[in-house]
C-alpha positions in Angstrom: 1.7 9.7 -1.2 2.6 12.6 -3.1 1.2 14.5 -6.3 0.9 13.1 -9.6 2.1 14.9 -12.5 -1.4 16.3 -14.3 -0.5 16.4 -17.9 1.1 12.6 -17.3 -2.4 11.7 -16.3 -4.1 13.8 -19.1 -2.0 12.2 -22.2 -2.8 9.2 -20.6 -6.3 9.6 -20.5 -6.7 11.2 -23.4 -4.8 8.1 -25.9 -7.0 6.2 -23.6 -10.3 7.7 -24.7 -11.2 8.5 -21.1 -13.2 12.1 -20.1 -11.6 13.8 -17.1 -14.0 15.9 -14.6 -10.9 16.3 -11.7 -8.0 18.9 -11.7 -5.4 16.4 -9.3 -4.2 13.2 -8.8 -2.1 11.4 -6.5 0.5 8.5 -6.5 0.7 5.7 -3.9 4.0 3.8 -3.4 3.8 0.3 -2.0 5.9 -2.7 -1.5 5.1 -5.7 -3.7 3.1 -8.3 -1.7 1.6 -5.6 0.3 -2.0 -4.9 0.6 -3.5 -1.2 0.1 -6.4 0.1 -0.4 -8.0 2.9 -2.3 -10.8 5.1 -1.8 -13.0 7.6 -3.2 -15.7 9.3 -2.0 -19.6 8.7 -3.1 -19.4 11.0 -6.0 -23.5 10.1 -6.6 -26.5 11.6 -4.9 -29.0 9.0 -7.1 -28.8 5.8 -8.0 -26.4 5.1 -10.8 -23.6 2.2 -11.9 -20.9 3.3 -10.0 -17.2 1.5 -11.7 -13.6 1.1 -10.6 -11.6 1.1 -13.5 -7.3 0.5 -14.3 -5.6 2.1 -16.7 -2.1 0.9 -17.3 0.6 1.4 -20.1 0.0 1.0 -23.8 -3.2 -0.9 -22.4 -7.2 0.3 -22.8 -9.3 1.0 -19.8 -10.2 -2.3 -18.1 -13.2 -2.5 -16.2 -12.7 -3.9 -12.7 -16.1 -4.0 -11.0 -19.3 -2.1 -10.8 -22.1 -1.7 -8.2 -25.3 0.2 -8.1 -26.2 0.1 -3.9 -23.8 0.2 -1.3 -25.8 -2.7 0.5 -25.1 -4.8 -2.5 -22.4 -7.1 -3.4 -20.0 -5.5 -6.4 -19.8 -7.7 -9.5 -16.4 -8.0 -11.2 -15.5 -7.5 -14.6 -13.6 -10.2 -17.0 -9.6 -10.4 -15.4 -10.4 -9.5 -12.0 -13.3 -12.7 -10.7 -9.2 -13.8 -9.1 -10.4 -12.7 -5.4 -7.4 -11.2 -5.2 -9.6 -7.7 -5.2 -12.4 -6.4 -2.9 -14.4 -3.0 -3.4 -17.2 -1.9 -1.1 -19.3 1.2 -0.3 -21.0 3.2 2.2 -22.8 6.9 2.0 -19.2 8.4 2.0 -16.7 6.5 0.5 -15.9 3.5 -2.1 -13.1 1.5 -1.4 -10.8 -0.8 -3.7 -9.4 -3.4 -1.5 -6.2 -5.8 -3.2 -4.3 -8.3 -1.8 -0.5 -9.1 -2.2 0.0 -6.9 -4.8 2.6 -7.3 -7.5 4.5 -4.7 -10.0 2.0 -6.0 -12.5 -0.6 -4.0 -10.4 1.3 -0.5 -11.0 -1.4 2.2 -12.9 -3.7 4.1 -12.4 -7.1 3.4 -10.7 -10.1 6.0 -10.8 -13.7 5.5 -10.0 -16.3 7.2 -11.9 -19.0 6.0 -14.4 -19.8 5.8 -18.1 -21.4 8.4 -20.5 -22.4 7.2 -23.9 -19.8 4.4 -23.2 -16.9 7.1 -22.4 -15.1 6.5 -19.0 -15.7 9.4 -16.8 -12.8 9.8 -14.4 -14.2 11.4 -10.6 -11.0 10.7 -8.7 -7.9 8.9 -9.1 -4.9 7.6 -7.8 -1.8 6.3 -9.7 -0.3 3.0 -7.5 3.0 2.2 -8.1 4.0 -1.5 -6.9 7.7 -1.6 -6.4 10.1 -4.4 -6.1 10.2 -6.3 -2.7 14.0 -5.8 -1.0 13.5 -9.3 1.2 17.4 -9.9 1.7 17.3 -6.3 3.9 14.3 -7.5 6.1 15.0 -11.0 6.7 18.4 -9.8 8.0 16.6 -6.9 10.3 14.0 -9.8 11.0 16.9 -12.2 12.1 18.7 -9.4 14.2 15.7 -8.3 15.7 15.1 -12.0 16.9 18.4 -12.1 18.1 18.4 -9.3 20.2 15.1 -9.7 21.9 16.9 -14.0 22.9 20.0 -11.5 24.0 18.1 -9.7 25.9 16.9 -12.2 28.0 19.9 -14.5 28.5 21.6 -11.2 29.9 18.6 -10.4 32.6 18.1 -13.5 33.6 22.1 -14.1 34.0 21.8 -10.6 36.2 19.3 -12.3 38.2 21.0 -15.7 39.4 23.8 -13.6 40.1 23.8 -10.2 41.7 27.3 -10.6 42.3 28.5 -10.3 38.9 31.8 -8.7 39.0 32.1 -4.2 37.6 34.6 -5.8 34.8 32.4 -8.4 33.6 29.1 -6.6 33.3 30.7 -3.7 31.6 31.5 -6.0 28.7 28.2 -7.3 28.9 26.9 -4.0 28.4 28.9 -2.9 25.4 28.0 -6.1 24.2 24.3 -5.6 24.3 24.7 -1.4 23.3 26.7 -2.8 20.1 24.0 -5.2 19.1 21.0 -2.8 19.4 22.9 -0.1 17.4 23.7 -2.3 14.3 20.1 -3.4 14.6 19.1 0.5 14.3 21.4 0.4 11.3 20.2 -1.7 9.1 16.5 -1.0 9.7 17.3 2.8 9.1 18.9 1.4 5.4 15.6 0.2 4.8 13.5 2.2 2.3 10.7 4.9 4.2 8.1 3.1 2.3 8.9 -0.3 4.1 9.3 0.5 7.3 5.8 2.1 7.3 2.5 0.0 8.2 2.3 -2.7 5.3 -1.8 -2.6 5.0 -2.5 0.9 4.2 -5.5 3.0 2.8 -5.1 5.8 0.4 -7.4 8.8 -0.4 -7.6 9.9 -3.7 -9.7 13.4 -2.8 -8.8 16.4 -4.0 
């Protein structure tokens, strides 16, 4: 996660219609097909309608739910009654749960509420889906798999015979050692953001 530009997130807001009461945002990278989820804190010490709202490119500010207790189901807006998303509450924190996401996703989210039917941004974070690289982990999938059936061929062959001649376990050796490194390789060609934890929760606090 790392810093959104502000003025980005200003000029946005700003063609957008949308008041802005925080001095920093954040971006989130993910995967496509991933699942992340966002959170806030409880920015409201009464009772008030609290809303998750997306703002994407050349696009107004769509309402994605709203919910007035924490103990209370949130009720989604028009676009987003998919189940695709999920938002709870408790005294600290609102979350913004979605599943398998998709580059369609990509804007930025904010909680906050409404004042004379103006958007009030309290925090944000911009999420940016990227394309999913499958080719690159279905091959470290595959040569994982591989190496873990190695593996145990090679023990169990160590086993049933302890008199396995210098010559030929030293070839089994490099064998193995040559496997495991290109393994290593091709997971370390892997982008950072993909060989992290898949289902991930991001803070948008300042």
């Amino acid at each position: 996660m790392r810093n959104f530009p502000l003025t980005i997130v200003l000029l946005l807001c700003g063609l957008s219609g949308i008041s802005v009461s925080v001095s920093e945002f954040h971006t989130v990278e993910v995967q496509s097909g991933e699942e992340v989820t966002l959170l806030c804190s409880n920015f409201s010490s009464s009772l008030t309608q609290i809303m998750w709202f997306k703002v994407a490119k050349r696009v107004k500010p769509q309402c994605i739910c709203h919910l007035f207790k924490s103990t209370e189901p949130a009720k989604f807006c028009d676009g987003f009654q998919n189940g695709k998303y999920e938002a709870t509450s408790n005294v600290s924190n609102l979350f913004l749960k979605m599943k398998l996401v998709e580059l369609s996703d990509s804007g930025l989210y904010f909680c906050g509420y409404y004042i004379t039917r103006t958007p009030v941004i309290v925090e944000a974070t911009y999420l940016e889906v990227q394309e999913f690289d499958g080719l690159t982990k279905w091959i470290s999938v595959i040569l994982g798999g591989l190496t873990v059936v190695l593996t145990t061929v090679i023990i169990g062959l160590l086993v049933k015979n302890k008199k396995l001649q210098k010559g030929t376990f030293t070839k089994v050796y490099y064998a193995l050692t040559s496997i495991l490194f290109l393994v290593t390789l091709i997971r370390n060609l892997r982008p950072a953001s993909e060989r992290e934890v898949e289902t991930v929760i991001y803070s948008a606090t300042t």
